[in-house]
N, C-alpha and C positions, 0 to 999 in steps of 0.2 A: 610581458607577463603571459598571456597567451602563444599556447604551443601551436605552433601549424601543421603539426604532424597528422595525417589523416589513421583514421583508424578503421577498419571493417570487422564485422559480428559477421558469423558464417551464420550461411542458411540454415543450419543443422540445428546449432544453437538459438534463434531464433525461431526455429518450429518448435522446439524444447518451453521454450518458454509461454510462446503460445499455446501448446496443452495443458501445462498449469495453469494456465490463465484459466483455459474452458473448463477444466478440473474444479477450480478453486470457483468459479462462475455456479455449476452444477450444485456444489458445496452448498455454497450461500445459497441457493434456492432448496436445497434438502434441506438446511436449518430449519425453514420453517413448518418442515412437519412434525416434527418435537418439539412436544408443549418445554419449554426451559421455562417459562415465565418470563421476567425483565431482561435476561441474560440472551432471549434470541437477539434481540436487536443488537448488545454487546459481541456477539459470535460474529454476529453478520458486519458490524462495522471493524472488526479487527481483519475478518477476512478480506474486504474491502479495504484496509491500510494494507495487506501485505501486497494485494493485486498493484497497487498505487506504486507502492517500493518496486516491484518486479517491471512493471510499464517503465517506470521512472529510468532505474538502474540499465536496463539492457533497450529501448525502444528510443528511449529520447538520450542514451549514452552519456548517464551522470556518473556513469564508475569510467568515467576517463576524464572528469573535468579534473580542477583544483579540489583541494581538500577544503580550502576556505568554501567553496558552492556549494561542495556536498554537507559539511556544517551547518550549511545556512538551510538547506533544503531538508536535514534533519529537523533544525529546530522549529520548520513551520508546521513538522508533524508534530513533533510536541505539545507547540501552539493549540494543534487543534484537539491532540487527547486532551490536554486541560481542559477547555470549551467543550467539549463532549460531558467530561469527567462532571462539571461545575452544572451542565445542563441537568444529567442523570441526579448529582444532589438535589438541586431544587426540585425538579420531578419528584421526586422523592419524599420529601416537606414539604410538601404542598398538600 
């Protein structure tokens, strides 16, 4: 089941991805100078899933595994928007 094929990410691309990182870093800390109300924490933790995806995909090389891993590695973000989703409710109603 597992490929033994090695695979290399060029340097080039991986500086790429590392500036968006530090972009999207800057981001999340600009958020919080605009009052959003409930919504900065929501800004800040979606921009925090995308950094997650981007580390995930090109750092740790999950856009070369199986499609069954990366599924699975989908659905534990899911997981957690739910458990965010169901906190922000109760928060809410309380």
């Amino acid at each position: 089941m597992a490929n033994n094929t090695t695979h290399t990410t060029e340097y080039r691309v991986l500086a790429k991805v590392l500036l968006v990182l530090m972009f999207l870093t800057f981001l999340t800390i600009s958020v919080t100078a605009f009052h959003l109300g409930p919504f900065t924490v929501t800004v800040a933790l979606l921009i925090a899933g995308l950094k997650g995806f981007l580390v995930l995909s090109n750092f740790m090389h999950l856009k070369y595994e199986s499609l069954l891993l990366r599924i699975l590695v989908g659905m534990v973000f899911v997981l957690f928007a739910v458990i965010v989703l169901i906190t922000f409710i109760d928060y809410a109603y309380r």
